[in-house]
Structure formats: structure tokens, C-alpha cells
C-alpha positions in Angstrom: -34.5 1.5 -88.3 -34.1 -1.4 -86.1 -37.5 -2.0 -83.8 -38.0 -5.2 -81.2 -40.7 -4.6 -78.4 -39.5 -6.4 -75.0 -41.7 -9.0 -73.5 -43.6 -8.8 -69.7 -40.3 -11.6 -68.4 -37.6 -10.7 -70.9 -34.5 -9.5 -69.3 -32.8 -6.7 -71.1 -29.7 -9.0 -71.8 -32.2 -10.9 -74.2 -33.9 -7.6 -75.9 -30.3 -6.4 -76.5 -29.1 -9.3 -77.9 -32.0 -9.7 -80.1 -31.7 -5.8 -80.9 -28.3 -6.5 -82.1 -29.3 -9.7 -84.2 -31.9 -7.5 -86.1 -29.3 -4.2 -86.7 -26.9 -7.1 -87.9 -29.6 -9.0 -90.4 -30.5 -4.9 -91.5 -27.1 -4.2 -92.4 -27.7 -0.8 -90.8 -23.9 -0.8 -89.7 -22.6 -1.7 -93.1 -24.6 0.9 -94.5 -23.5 3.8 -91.8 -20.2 3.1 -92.6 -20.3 3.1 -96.6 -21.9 6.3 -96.4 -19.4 7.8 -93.2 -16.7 9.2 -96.4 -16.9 10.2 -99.7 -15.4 8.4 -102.3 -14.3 9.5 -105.7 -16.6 7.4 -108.3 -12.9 6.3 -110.0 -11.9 5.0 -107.1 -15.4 3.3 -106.4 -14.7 1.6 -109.7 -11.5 0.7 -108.7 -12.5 -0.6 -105.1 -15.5 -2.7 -107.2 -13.2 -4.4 -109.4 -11.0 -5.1 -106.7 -13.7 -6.6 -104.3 -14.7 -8.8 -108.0 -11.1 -10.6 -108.8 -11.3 -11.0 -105.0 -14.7 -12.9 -105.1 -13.3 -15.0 -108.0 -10.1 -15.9 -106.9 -11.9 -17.6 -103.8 -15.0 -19.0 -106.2 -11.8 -21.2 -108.1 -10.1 -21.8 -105.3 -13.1 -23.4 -103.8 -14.2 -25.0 -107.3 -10.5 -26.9 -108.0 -9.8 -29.8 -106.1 -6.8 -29.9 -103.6 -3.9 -32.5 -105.8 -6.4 -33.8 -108.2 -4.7 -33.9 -111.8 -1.4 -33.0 -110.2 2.4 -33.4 -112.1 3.8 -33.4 -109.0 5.8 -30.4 -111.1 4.5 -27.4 -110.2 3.7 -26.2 -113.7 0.0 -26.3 -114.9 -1.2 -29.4 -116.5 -0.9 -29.9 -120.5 -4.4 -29.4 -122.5 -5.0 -32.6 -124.0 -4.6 -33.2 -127.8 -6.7 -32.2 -130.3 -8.5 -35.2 -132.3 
């Protein structure tokens, strides 16, 4: 549960917006609504799976350079030869 005192000369603007900082940092929303429906544990497993390749997909994207060992013909790059 989300807590903040207010101060003798804080305005309430303030002790809302710090009351909203704290229930953001808590993750109490997050929380309320994973837990507002029940779902199926084969289609938690499928959601988590999901949510991984999702994760990935942006980790590569981030990790490979923009045109940096580019053909210039859209087809991947050859390995290189084996010694």
C-alpha cells in the first residue's frame, strides 16, 4: 500500500503527484490489473513465451548495427570459410 505523509506548506497538487510517483515505482497498478481476470495456466505459458521472443527480437535488434556488413542484397551475409 502506497503511504506519503503531506508536509505543513505542501499543496495537495505536490502530495498527489508524489502519491502517484510511489503507486507507479510499487507497481500496485500492474499488479491490480494482472490479477483483475483469470487466465488459463496454457495460455499463461503461451502469453510468457510470447512476451520472451518479444523481448529478444528487440535485444538483436538493438545489438546489430544499422548497414554494417551489408550486400547491399537483401539476403543475409555468407559465413566465412572454414580454415
Amino acid at each position: 500500500m502506497a503511504f506519503i505523509s503531506v508536509n505543513n506548506n505542501e499543496s495537495i497538487e505536490s502530495a498527489l503527484r508524489r502519491f502517484k510517483r510511489k503507486v507507479i515505482s510499487e507497481e500496485i497498478i500492474k499488479d491490480l490489473k494482472k490479477h483483475s481476470h483469470f487466465i488459463p495456466p496454457g495460455q499463461k505459458a503461451k502469453l510468457k513465451s510470447a512476451n520472451a521472443r518479444k523481448r529478444n527480437r528487440r535485444r538483436f535488434r538493438q545489438q546489430r548495427p544499422m548497414n554494417a556488413g551489408s550486400t547491399g542484397t537483401g539476403q543475409r551475409p555468407s559465413a566465412p570459410a572454414a580454415r
